[in-house]
N, C-alpha and C positions, 0 to 999 in steps of 0.2 A: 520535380516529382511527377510522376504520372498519375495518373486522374483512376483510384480504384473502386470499383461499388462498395461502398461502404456495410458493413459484416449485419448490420443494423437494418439495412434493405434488403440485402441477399438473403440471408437468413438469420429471418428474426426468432426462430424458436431457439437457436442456439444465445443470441445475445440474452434473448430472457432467460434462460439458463442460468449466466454469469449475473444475472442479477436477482435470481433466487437463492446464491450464493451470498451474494451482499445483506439479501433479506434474513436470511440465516443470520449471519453476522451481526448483523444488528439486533437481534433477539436475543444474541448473546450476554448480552451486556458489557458485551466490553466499551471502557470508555471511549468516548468521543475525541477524548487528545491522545489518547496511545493509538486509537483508529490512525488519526491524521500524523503522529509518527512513522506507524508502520508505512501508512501510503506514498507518504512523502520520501523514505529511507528506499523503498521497494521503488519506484519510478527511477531515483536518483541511478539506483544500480542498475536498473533494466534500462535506462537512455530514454526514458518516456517525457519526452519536453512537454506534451498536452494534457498529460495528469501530473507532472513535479508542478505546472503554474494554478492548476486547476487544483490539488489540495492543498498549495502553499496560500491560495486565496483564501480557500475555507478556512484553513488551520488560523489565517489571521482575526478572519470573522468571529472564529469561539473564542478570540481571545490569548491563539497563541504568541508567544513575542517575536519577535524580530531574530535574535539570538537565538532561540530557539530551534528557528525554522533553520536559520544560515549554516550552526556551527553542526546540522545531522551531518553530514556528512567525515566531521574529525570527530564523532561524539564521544570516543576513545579517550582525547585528551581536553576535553571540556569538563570543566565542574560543574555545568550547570543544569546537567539530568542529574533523575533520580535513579536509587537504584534497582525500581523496576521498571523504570524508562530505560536504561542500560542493558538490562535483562531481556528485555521486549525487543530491543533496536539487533543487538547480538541471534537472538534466534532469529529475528528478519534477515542478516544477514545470511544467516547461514540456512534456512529454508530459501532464499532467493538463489545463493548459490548453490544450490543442492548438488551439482556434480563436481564439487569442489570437493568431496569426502561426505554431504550428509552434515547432518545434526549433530553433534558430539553431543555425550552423555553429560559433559559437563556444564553445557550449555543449557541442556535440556532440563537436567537436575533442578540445576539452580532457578531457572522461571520457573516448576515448577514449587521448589523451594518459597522463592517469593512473593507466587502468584496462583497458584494451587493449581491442580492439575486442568481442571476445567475452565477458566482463565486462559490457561497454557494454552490449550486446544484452541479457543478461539481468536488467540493471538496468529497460531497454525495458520488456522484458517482466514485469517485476513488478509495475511499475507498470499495465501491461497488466490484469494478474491483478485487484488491489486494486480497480479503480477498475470490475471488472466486479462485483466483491464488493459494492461501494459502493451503485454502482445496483439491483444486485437488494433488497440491504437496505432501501434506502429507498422503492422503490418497493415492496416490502412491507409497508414503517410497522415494520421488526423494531424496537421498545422496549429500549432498553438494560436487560440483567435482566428479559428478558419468559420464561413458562417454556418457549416454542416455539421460541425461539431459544438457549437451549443447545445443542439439538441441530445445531444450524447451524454453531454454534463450532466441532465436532468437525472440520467439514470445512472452514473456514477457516483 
């Protein structure tokens, strides 16, 4: 890998940016384990190794299980979400893949269905957040355990 000014140093008004997005986020109220769902679902698909280990850690810390963490990725044929964990994990998919066709109605319905529309939104938006998280990391080359990138953890 080659050695990149990290987005953090070069321009920091834009990283605070991405983190007034999180701050948002977290006002929302959305929970803290469908938080650490969607981030953990969004990395996996964006190829983000320094945030899939970085909220598989947290996700452990609140509590989430083992299983849990492992089987996001078939969560399709796991019994063991809920079903607005399934709800939530689905529109992450498909706001992650967004040039994949977009959001289907049906997708969108039903979190809203299950999760109300404001919930909905800020599921949107976390997914939002993560997947800006994703790209700066990787376009930085951040090393999962690299020592410039603790500091970055504090604000993810």
């Amino acid at each position: 890998m080659s050695h990149r000014k990290p987005t953090s140093e070069l321009t920091p008004q834009a990283f605070a940016a991405v983190r007034e997005i999180e701050k948002y986020v977290a006002s929302t109220g959305l929970d803290k384990m469908h938080y650490k769902l969607i981030k953990i679902r969004a990395s996996q698909i964006n190829g983000c190794g320094f945030c899939l280990d970085m909220h598989a850690r947290q996700a452990r810390e609140l509590g989430m299980s083992e299983q849990h963490i492992y089987m996001l990725s078939a969560w399709r044929e796991a019994n063991i979400y809920t079903e607005e964990e399934k709800s939530i994990l689905a529109l992450t998919e498909q706001v992650t893949l967004i040039h994949r066709g977009g959001v289907t109605d049906a997708v969108y319905n039903h979190a809203v269905e299950l999760l109300g529309e404001e919930y909905t939104k800020a599921v949107v938006m976390g997914v939002v957040a993560i997947s800006a998280w994703n790209r700066i990391m990787i376009t930085d080359q951040v090393a999962v355990n690299a020592p410039a990138a603790h500091a970055v953890e504090r604000h993810v």
